[in-house]
C-alpha positions in Angstrom: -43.2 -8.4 23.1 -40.5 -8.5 20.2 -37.0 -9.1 20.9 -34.4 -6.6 20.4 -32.1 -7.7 18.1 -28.4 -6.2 18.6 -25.9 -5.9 15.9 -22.1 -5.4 16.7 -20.2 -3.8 13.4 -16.2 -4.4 13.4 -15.0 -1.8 12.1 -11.4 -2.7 10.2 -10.2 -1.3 7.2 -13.1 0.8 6.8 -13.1 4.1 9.2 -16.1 5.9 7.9 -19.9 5.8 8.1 -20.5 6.2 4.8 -20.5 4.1 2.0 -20.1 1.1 4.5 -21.8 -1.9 3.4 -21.7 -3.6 7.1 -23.0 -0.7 8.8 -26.1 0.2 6.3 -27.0 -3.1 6.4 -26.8 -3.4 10.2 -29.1 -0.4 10.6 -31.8 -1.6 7.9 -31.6 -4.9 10.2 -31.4 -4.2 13.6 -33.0 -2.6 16.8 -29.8 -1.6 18.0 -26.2 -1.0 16.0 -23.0 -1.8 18.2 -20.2 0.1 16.1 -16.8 -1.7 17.7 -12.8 -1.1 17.1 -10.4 -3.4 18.1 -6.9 -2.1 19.0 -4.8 -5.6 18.0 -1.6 -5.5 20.2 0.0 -7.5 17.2 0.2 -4.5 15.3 1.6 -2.4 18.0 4.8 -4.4 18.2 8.0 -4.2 16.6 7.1 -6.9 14.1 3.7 -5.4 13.3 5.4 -3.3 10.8 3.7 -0.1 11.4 5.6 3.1 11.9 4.5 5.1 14.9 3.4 7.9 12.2 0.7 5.4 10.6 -0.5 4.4 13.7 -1.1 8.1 14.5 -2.9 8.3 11.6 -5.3 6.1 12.3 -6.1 7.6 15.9 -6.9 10.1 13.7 -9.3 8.4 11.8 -10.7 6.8 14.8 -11.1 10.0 16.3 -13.2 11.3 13.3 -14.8 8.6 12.8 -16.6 8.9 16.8 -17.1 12.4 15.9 -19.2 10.7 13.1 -21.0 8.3 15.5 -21.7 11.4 17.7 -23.3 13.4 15.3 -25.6 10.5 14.6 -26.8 9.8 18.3 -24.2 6.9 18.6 -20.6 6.1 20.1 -17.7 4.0 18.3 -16.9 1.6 21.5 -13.2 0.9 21.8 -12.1 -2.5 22.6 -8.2 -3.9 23.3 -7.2 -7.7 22.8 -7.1 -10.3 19.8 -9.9 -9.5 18.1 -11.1 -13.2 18.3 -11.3 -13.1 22.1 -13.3 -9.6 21.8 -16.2 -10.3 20.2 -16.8 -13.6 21.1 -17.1 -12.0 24.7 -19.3 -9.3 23.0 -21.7 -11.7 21.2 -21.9 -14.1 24.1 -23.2 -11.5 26.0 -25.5 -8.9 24.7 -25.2 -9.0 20.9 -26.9 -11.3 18.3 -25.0 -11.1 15.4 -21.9 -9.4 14.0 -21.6 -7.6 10.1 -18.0 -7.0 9.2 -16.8 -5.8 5.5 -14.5 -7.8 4.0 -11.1 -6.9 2.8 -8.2 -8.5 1.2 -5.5 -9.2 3.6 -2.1 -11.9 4.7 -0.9 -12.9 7.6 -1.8 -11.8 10.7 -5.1 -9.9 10.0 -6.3 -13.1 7.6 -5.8 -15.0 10.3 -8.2 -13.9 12.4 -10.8 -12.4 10.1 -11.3 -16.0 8.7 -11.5 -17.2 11.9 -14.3 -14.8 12.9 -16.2 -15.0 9.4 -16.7 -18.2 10.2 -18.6 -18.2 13.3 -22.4 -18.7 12.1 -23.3 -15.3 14.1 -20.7 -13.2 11.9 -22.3 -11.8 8.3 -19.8 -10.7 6.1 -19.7 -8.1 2.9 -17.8 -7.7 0.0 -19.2 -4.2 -1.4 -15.4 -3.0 -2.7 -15.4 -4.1 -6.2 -13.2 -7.3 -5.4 -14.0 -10.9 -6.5 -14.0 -12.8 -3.3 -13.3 -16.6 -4.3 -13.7 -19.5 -1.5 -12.8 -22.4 -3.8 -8.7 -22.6 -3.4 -6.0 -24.9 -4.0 -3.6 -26.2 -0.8 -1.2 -22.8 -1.5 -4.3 -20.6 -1.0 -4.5 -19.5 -4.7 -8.3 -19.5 -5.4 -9.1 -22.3 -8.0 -11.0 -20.3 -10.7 -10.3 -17.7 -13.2 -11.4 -13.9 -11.2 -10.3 -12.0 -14.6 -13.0 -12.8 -17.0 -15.1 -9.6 -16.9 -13.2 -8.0 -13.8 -13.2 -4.5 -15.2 -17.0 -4.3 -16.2 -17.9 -5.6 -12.9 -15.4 -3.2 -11.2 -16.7 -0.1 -13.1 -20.4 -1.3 -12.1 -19.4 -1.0 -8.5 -17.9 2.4 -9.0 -21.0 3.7 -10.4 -23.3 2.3 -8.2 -24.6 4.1 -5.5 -22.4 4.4 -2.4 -24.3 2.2 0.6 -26.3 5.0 2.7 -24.9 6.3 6.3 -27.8 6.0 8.7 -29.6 9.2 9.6 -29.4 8.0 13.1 -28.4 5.4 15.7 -29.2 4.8 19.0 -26.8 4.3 22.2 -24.4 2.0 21.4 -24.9 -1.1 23.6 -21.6 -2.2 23.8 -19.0 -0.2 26.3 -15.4 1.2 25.7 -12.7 -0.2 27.5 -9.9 1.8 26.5 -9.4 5.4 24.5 -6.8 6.8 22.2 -5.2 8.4 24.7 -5.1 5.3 26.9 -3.3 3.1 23.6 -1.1 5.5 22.7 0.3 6.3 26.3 0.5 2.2 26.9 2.6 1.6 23.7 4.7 4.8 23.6 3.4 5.9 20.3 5.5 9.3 19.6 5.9 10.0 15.6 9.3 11.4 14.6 8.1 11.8 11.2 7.5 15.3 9.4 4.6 16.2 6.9 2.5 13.4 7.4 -1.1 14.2 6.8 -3.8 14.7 9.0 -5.9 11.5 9.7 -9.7 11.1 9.3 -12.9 11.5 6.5 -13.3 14.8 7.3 -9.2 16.1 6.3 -9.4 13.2 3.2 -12.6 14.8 2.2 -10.5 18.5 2.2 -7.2 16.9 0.5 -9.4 15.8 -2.5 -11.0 19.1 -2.5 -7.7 21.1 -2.5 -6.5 18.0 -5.5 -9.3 18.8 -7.3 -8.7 22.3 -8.0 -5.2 21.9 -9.1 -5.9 18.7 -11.3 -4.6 19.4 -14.3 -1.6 19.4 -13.0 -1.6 16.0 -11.6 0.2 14.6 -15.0 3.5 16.3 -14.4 3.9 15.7 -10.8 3.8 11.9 -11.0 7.5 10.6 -11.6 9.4 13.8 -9.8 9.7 13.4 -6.5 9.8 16.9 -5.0 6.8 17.4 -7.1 5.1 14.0 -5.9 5.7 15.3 -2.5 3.3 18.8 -3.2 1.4 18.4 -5.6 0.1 14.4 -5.5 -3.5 13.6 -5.1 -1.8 12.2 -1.7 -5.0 10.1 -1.2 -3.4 6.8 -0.7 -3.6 7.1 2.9 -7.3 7.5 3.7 -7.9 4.6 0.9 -5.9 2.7 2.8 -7.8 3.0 6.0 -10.9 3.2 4.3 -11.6 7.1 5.7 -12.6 7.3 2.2 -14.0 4.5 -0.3 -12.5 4.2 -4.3 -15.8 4.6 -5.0 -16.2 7.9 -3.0 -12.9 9.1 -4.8 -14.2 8.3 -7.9 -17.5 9.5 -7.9 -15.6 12.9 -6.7 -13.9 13.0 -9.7 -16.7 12.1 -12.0 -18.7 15.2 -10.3 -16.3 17.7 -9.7 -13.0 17.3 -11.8 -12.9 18.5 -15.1 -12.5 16.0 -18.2 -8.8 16.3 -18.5 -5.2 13.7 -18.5 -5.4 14.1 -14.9 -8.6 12.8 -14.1 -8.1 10.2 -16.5 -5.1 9.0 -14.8 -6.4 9.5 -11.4 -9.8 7.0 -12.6 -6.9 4.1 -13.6 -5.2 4.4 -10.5 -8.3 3.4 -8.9 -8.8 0.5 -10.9 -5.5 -0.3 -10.1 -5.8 -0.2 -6.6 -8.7 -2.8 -6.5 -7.1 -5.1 -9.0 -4.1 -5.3 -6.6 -6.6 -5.9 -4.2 -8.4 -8.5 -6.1 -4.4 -9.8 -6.7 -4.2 -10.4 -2.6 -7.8 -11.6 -2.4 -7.0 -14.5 -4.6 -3.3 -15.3 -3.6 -2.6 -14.1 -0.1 1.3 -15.1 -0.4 2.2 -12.2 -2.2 3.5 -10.9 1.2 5.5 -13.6 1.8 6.4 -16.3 -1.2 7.7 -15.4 -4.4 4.4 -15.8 -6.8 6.8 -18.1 -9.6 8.4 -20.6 -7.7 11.6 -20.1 -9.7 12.9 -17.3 -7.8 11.5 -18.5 -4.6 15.8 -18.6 -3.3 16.9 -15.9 -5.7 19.5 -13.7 -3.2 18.7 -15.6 -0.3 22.7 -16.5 -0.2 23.9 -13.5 -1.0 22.5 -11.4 1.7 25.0 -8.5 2.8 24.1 -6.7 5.9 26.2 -3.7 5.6 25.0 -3.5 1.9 21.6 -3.7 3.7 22.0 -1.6 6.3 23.6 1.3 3.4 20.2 0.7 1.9 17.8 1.3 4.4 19.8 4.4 6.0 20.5 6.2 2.7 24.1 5.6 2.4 24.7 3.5 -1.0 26.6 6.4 -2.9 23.7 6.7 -5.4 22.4 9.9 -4.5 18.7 9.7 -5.7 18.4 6.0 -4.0 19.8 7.5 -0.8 17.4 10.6 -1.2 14.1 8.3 -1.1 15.2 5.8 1.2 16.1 9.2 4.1 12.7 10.2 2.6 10.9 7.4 3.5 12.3 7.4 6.8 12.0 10.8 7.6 8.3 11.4 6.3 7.0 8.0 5.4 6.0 9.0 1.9 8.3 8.1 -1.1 6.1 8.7 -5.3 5.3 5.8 -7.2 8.9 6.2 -8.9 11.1 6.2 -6.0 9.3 3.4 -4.7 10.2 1.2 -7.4 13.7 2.5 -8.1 14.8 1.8 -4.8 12.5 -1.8 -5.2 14.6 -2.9 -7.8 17.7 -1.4 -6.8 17.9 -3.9 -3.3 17.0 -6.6 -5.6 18.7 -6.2 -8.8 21.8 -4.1 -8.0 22.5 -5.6 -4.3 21.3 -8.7 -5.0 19.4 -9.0 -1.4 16.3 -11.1 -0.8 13.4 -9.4 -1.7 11.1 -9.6 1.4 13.0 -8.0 4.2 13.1 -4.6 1.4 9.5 -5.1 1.4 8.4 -4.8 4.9 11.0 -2.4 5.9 9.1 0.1 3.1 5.7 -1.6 4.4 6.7 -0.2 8.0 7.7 3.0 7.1 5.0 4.2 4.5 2.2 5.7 6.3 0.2 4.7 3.1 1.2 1.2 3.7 -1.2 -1.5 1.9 -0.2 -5.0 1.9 -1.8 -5.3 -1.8 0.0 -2.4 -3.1 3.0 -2.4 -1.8 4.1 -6.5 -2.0 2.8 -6.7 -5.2 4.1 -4.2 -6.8 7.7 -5.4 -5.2 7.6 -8.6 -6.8 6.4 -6.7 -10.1 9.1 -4.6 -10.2 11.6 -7.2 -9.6 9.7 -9.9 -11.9 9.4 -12.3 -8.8 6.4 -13.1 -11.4 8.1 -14.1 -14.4 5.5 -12.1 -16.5 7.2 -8.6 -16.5 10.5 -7.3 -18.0 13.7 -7.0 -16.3 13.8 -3.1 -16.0 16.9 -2.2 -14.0 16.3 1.6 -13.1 19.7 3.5 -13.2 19.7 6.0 -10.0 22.0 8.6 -12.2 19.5 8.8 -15.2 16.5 9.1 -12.7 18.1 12.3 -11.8 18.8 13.4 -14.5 15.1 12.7 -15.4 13.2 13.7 -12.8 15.7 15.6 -10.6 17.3 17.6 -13.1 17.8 20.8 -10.3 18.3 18.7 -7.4 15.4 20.0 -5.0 14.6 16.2 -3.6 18.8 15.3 -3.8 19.9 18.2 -1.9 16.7 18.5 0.6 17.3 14.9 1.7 21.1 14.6 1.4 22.0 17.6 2.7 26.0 16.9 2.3 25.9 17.3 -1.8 23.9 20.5 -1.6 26.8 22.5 -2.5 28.0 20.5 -5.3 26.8 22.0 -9.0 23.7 20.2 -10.8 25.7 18.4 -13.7 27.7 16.5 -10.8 24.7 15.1 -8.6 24.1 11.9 -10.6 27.4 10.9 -10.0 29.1 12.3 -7.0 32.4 10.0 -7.5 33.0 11.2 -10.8 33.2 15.0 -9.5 36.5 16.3 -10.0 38.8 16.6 -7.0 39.1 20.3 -7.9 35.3 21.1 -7.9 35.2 18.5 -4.5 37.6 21.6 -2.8 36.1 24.5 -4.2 32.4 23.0 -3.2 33.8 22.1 0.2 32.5 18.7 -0.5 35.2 15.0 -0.1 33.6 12.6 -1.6 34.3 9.5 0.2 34.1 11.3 3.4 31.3 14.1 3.5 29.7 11.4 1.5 29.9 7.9 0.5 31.3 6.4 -2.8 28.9 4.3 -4.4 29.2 0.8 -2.7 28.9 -1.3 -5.6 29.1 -1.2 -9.4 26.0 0.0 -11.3 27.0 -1.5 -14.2 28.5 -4.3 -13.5 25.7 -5.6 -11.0 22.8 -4.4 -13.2 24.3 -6.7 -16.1 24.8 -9.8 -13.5 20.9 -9.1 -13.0 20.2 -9.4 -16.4 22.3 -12.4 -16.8 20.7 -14.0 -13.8 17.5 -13.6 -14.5 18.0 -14.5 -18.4 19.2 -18.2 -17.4 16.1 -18.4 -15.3 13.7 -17.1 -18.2 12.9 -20.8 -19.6 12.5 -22.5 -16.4 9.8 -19.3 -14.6 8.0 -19.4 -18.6 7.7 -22.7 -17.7 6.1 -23.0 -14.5 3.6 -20.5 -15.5 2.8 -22.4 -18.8 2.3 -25.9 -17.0 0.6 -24.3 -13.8 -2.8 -23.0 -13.8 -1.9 -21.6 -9.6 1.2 -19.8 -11.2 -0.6 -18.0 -14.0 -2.8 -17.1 -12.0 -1.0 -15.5 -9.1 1.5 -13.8 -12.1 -0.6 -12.6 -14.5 -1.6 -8.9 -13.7 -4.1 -8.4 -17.0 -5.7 -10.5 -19.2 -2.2 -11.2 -21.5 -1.9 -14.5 -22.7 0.5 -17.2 -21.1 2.5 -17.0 -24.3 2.8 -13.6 -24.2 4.8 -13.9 -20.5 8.2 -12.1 -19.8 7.8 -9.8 -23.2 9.5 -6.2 -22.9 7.2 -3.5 -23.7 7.4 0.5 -23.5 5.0 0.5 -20.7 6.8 -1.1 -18.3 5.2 -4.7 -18.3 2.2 -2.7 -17.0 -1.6 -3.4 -18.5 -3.6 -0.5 -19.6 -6.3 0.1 -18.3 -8.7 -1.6 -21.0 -6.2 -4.8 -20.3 -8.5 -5.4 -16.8 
């Protein structure tokens, strides 16, 4: 008689059934599929760095994702504890082997999936369109070149066929120990934020539906924010939890959206997402470390905490910066815009330490991805040495992309009677309009706590006596180029201003 041979899939950043490399292969391979979540009580504390809203939001997806396994014959068991400790219980007892999908990741979560990829049982896949390198210097930055050919290889995987979801499964082997219900109860997970979106494949699947239809309009809803907030593809989220696959999304749009600017953009965004992927795959201190080594200290002795706190409560006296950071808070979604004014705004213009802005964003956004959202700090601050200093100024932004006020006045409620021409600059609003308006500035609502101008030029100043020396460590250190360079520009080309932001195009990949 043949032994039955058991298979335990871990589940992680991957909360669907289809286009799941671990869990096609495990039902081509095996008698009988274990399909396994882990609930990590790291991530459930306060320095976890996950709002109760984005925990929610998983549940969600976990929820939907059983539904999934139900309508397949199977069950998603439901395991609490260090993931370690978990399955080497399960696979020293009834299970064989144990297929996880790889994903980039710091910290915490590297920790412990390199600890459990390396146990001869565990199989793991990298079926995402990321370069997964094992050859790395002492820092962790992998010790070959990941760029040459990254796009093509990237485009392949998006055209390929998505990995099958089994027809069926049989009883899941392994038994639940704790539910949804039981988590949230025993870590007192109760959202307070508004609007978030609805967890799962099956309400991803619907938002890219409803996207879909209204595509064309996708260009012009980009840098507003009240638009951002409507009218956004708004997929981030179920990327980020892998409810749906880039390759899902893109094949979606290759289908079903019409050839037009929006599904253009929407395509490089993609891309974008896995090449800041592939950036934490190869260097996983981006979370942590400054990528040059330059600016390593740069704030670190000039950290205010009231000019801090202003920040991170929406009280700097710059109404737009104030507007996304009580935004943030209050719904855990902030566009691609805000999220870099207010980026370099702590950095350049407060002169704080970048990482504690980072993770306080991280822990807020329910989108939160470590290889979006650290990256794309020390991008917009040039922690890298490779991209422009581009101070954004909060009163032109308005001006820009808030002309009427909608996002000002929803989320600073205390300027809402003051006329449009006066919202960039509150201070400057005549004492006469201030009465009429019923609005004091300087007590209804704060003056600005610093100088624009004057701290956006001791930026540029600081960071211009530190141009030579970060050129330089990228130029003599193979590590350094590697972690900074976000295309394929050359090292001599490094800290060059360009009208697109420092950003690569897309054929730059």
């Amino acid at each position: 008689m043949l032994a039955v041979t058991t298979i335990a899939v871990w589940h992680r950043a991957d909360l669907r059934t289809a286009d799941n490399a671990a869990l096609a292969a495990a039902a081509a391979d095996a008698d009988r599929v274990a399909p396994v979540f882990v609930f990590d009580p790291r991530y459930y504390r306060e320095d976890g760095l996950a709002c109760d809203a984005r925990l929610r939001f998983m549940h969600e997806c976990l929820a939907d994702l059983r539904r999934q396994y139900e309508a397949i014959g199977s069950e998603l068991a439901l395991l609490h504890g260090d993931p370690r400790e978990q399955f080497r219980a399960v696979l020293d007892g009834s299970v064989d082997a144990l297929y996880v999908n790889r994903h980039p990741s710091s910290r915490h979560g590297r920790a412990v999936a390199e600890a459990v990829r390396s146990w001869f049982e565990t199989t793991a896949f990298a079926d995402d369109g990321i370069r997964y390198v094992d050859r790395r210097h002492r820092d962790g930055t992998v010790a070959v070149d990941t760029r040459d050919g990254w796009r093509e290889q990237c485009e392949a995987h998006f055209e390929a066929d998505p990995q099958p979801r089994p027809d069926s499964l049989g009883a899941n082997p392994v038994d639940s120990e704790t539910t949804v219900a039981d988590i949230e109860d025993d870590y007192g997970v109760s959202p307070a934020k508004r609007r978030v979106p609805e967890g799962g494949t099956m309400a991803g699947n619907a938002r890219l539906s409803r996207f879909l239809e209204d595509i064309r309009e996708y260009p012009g809803s980009i840098s507003p924010p009240a638009a951002a907030e409507e009218h956004s593809s708004r997929l981030s989220t179920y990327l980020a939890f892998g409810a749906l696959s880039p390759r899902q999304v893109y094949q979606r749009l290759q289908a079903d959206a019409p050839a037009c600017r929006g599904r253009e953009l929407l395509v490089s965004r993609l891309f974008w997402n896995r090449h800041y992927h592939q950036k934490l795959a190869d260097w996983p201190g981006w979370t942590t470390r400054s990528v040059n080594p330059v600016f390593r200290d740069l704030f670190r002795d000039s950290h205010d905490p009231e000019l801090a706190a202003a920040w991170r409560e929406g009280r700097t006296g710059f109404p737009l910066v104030d507007a996304a950071m009580r935004a943030l808070v209050q719904t855990g979604y902030i566009n691609f815009r805000m999220r870099a004014m207010v980026a370099s705004f702590y950095v350049y213009v407060l002169k704080q330490h970048w990482t504690a802005g980072a993770d306080f964003m991280y822990a807020h956004l329910i989108d939160a991805d470590a290889a979006i959202n650290y990256t794309q700090w020390q991008s917009q601050c040039n922690l890298t040495g490779v991209h422009p200093v581009r101070v954004y100024d909060p009163a032109k932004q308005v001006r820009e992309n808030d002309p009427d006020g909608a996002f000002v006045r929803e989320y600073v409620p205390e300027l809402a009677a003051l006329p449009d021409e006066h919202l960039p600059r509150p201070e400057k609003t005549p004492v006469h309009v201030q009465r009429e308006c019923g609005v004091d500035i300087g007590t209804d609502y704060p003056r600005p706590v610093v100088d624009y101008e004057h701290e956006a030029e001791r930026a540029r100043e600081r960071y211009s006596d530190l141009a030579d020396r970060a050129r330089e460590a990228i130029r003599e250190d193979s590590r350094t180029w590697r972690r900074a360079s976000l295309s394929r520009r050359r090292r001599d080309s490094v800290g060059e201003d360009s009208d697109d932001g420092g950003q690569a195009r897309l054929d730059d990949f």
